[in-house]
C-alpha positions, 0 to 999 in steps of 0.5 A, spaced: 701 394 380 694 393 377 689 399 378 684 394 382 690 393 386 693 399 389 693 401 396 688 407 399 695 411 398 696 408 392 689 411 390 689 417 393 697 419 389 692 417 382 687 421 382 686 420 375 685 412 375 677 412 373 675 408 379 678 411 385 672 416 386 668 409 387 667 408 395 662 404 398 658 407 404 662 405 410 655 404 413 654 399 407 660 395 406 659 387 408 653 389 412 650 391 406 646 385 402 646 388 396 654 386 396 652 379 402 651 374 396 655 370 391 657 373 385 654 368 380 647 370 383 648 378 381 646 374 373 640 370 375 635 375 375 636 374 367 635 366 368 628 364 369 624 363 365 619 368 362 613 370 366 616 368 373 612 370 379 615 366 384 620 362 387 619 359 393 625 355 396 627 350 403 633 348 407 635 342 410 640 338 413 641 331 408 643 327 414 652 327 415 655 326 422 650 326 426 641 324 424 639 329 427 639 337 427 638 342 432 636 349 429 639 355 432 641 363 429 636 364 424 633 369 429 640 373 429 642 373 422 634 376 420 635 381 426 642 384 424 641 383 416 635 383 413 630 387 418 628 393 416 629 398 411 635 396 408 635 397 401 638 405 400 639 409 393 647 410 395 647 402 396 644 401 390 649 406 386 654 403 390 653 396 388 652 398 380 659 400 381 662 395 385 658 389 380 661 394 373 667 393 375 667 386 378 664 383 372 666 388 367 659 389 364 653 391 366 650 386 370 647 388 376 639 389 376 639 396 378 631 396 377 629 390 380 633 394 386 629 400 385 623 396 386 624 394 393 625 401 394 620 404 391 614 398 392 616 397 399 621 402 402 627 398 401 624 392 406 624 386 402 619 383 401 620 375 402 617 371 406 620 366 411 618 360 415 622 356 420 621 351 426 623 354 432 630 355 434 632 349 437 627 344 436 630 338 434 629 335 427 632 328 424 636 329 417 632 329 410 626 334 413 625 341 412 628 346 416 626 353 413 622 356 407 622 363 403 619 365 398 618 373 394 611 376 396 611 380 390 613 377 383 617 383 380 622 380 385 622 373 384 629 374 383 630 375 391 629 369 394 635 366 391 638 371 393 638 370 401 641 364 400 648 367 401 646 370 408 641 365 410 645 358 409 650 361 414 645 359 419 648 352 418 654 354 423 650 355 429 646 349 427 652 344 427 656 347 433 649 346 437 647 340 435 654 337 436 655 340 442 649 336 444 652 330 442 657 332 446 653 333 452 649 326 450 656 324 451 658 326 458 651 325 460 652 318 459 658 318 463 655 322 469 650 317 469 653 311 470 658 313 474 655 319 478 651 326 478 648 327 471 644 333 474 652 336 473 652 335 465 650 342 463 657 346 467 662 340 464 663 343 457 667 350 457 668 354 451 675 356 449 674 358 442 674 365 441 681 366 439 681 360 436 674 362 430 675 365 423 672 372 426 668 375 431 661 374 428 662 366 428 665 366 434 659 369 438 654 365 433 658 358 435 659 360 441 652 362 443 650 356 440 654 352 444 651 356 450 644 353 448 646 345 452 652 348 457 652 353 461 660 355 460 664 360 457 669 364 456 667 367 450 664 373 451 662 375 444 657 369 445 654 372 451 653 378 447 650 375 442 645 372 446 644 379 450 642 383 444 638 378 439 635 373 444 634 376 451 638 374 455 642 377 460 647 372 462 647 366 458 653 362 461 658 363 466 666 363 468 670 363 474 678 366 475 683 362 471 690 362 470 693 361 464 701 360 462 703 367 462 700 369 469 705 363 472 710 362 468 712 370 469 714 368 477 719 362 473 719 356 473 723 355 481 717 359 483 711 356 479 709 354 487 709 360 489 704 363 482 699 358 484 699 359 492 698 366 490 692 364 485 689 361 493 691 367 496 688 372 491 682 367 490 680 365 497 673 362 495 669 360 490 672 355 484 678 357 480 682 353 475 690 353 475 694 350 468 699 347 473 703 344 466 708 350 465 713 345 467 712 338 470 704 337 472 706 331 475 710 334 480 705 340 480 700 335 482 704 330 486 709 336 490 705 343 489 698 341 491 699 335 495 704 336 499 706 344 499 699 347 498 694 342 500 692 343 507 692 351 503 687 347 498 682 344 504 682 351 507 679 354 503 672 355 501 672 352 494 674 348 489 681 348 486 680 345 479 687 343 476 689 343 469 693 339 465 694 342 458 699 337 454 700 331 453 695 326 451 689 326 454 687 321 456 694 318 460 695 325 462 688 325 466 689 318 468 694 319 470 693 326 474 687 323 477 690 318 480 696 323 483 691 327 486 687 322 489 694 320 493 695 326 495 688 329 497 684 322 498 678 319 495 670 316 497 667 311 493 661 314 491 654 309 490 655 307 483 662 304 485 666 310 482 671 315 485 671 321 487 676 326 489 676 330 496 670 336 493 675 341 493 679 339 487 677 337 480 681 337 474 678 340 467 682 338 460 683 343 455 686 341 450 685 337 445 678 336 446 673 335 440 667 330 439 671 324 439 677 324 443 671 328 449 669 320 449 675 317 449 677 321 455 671 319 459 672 312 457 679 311 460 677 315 465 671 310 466 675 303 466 680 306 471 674 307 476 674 315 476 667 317 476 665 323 471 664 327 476 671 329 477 672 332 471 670 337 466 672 339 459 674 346 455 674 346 447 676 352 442 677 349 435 674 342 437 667 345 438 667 351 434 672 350 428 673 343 426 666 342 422 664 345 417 657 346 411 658 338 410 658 335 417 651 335 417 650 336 409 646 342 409 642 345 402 638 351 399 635 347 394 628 350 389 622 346 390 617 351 387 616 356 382 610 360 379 611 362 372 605 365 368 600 364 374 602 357 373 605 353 379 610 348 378 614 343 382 622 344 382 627 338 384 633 335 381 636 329 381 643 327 379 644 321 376 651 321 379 649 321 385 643 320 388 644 323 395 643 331 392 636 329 389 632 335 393 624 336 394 619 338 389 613 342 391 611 347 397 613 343 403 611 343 412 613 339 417 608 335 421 608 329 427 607 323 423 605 318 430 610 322 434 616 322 428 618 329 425 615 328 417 616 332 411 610 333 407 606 337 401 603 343 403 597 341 401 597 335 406 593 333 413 597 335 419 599 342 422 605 345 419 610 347 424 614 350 420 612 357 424 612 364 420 617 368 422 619 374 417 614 377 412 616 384 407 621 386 411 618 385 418 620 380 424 613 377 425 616 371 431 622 372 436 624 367 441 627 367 446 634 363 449 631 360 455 625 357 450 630 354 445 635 351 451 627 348 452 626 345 446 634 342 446 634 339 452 637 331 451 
């Protein structure tokens, strides 16, 4: 085994590896930016040309799924990693060791750390400027810009860019979470109560995200156009850095283990003790542990309906399998058997209003509308049925969806400043922006323009040398994204 290898144990039983007394400050280890950054960049300091004193970059959406972005968790990500003093002498001591190491030579730019803490008290002195959190912006406009406010750290600005591109998660889930709601918006319009469009996507995705982190950045930022979740780290998130109470709300659910553990002979009597234990208010009952069309034909409609009418609430009734669209037809139409149905003003169906069905499974961007479709042609109004997604709204995307970029556009070099861009012949859809960029309304459309251009910026300034000059809050960006 390699020493770099060895286990904790390992290391501990071979005292004398060079090594083993390396240890990074627990209160450092991947919180500390000294180590949140690509290796490549730990070098750059030795790059740019002589005589840099400023670097100055932006951040931009080049277009992809969607023509339009809605900018959301930059806040978070200054707030937990880089307001402050966060630049310590133990974290630097660390970070030369680890970078020895890791390179094999010695790379790390222990000075220009040392400046940061000896110039400004291990605050960083860059300068960031950002449209407020949930505007919505179309593709190929400036979303962010930083630049160093002292030139012996020209170094720093593309050092964020690690930490700071993340902001393209929470980015892409709350703009494809908007398009999801413009979808279901469309439905409920034409076939029911559009006022009902913020409750009728749930966010199951949780269990399913790469990390805690990225479940309560994505999940937050999906809370931004719903109301719905059962992703409690959102809701964290959303208490501690936007100043929100509650961002969203759920109710009693069952899941497969709390029915199937009475056994398939007694899967009435599990849901029957669902409306007992619940006698009010909506709850949700995965009714496929077996058959759902027995459970809905048999065990609601007949055994458990007059339960189902007595009480004060609404059953909503889960299906989990199958492929959805049939399967919701289908189910629909089961229960509109079982327990009646009223045409409402726009010529659509609508089940008795205590029973609803939610889809779980398999919900994602796409097949979110063709459920909605099907459902459409069969005569069922949207009011029917609402939706949950884990992976389809938290997971299947990734930094191309919306084809997001940390690109230089200006540099100072000797008290000079010069415009920075590249354009690669091999493909024309990378060339980035030159010069210090703000955005302005052009006759009512967003435009990117120099700096030195007409027409206020709206780019707003939200940290400077370490502090968080601008804060927003979760009920204003919920405005600015409204469809």
């Amino acid at each position: 085994m390699n020493d770099e290898c060895k286990t904790g144990s390992d290391v501990g039983r071979a005292s004398a590896v060079p090594h083993s007394s390396f240890i990074i400050p627990t209160s450092s280890f991947l919180s500390s930016l000294l180590f949140l950054t690509d290796s490549y960049k730990v070098s750059h300091y030795r790059q740019y040309p002589p005589g840099t004193e400023r670097v100055y970059s932006y951040f931009e959406s080049r277009g992809g799924q969607f023509d339009e972005a809605v900018f959301f968790g930059l806040q978070y990500y200054l707030r937990h990693y880089l307001a402050g003093p966060i630049v310590s002498a133990a974290d630097i001591d660390a970070a030369e060791q680890f970078y020895q190491q890791h390179f094999g030579q010695p790379l790390f730019n222990r000075a220009g750390w040392q400046h940061v803490i000896e110039a400004h008290g291990g605050r960083l002195p860059v300068r960031i400027r950002a449209v407020p959190e949930g505007m919505v912006v179309p593709a190929h406009n400036v979303l962010m810009t930083i630049e160093n406010t002292d030139p012996a750290c020209y170094w720093l600005t593309n050092w964020l860019e690690t930490v700071l591109v993340q902001v393209w998660y929470g980015t892409t889930v709350a703009t494809q979470s908007r398009e999801m709601k413009k979808v279901i918006h469309g439905h409920l319009a034409a076939t029911g109560t559009p006022r009902q469009a913020g409750w009728k996507l749930h966010d199951f995705g949780l269990r399913g995200s790469t990390s805690v982190e990225s479940a309560a950045v994505g999940g937050a930022a999906h809370l931004v156009n719903f109301h719905g979740t059962d992703n409690v780290a959102a809701l964290v998130l959303a208490r501690e850095h936007y100043d929100c109470p509650m961002a969203g709300h759920s109710i009693p659910a069952a899941e497969h283990s709390t029915i199937t553990a009475w056994g398939e002979a007694h899967e009435v009597d599990a849901m029957r003790n669902m409306l007992e234990q619940f006698p009010s208010g909506t709850v949700a009952v995965v009714s496929d542990s077996y058959d759902v069309f027995r459970a809905c034909s048999e065990y609601w409609g007949r055994q458990l309906r007059d339960l189902v009418l007595q009480r004060d609430g609404v059953l909503v009734v889960r299906p989990d399998s199958g492929d959805p669209p049939q399967v919701v037809v289908r189910v629909l139409e089961l229960l509109g058997e079982a327990f009646g149905t009223q045409q409402n003003s726009k010529g659509f169906r609508v089940l008795d209003p205590h029973v609803r069905v939610i889809q779980g499974d398999g919900i994602d961007y796409c097949m979110l509308g063709t459920i909605l479709e099907a459902v459409t042609a069969r005569g069922w109004s949207a009011d029917n049925i609402s939706f949950g997604s884990g992976g389809g709204l938290l997971q299947k995307l990734n930094r191309d969806t919306l084809k997001f970029a940390f690109k230089c556009s200006s540099a100072t070099v000797n008290g000079h400043d010069r415009d920075v861009l590249k354009h690669p012949v091999t493909d024309p859809g990378k060339q980035s922006k030159a010069g210090r960029l703000k955005l302005v309304r052009d006759g009512g459309q967003l435009k990117t323009v120099a700096q030195s251009a007409g027409g206020e910026d709206l780019l707003q300034l939200v940290f400077e040398n370490g502090a968080i000059i601008r804060q927003t809050t979760f009920e204003e960006i919920r405005a600015r994204a409204t469809i």
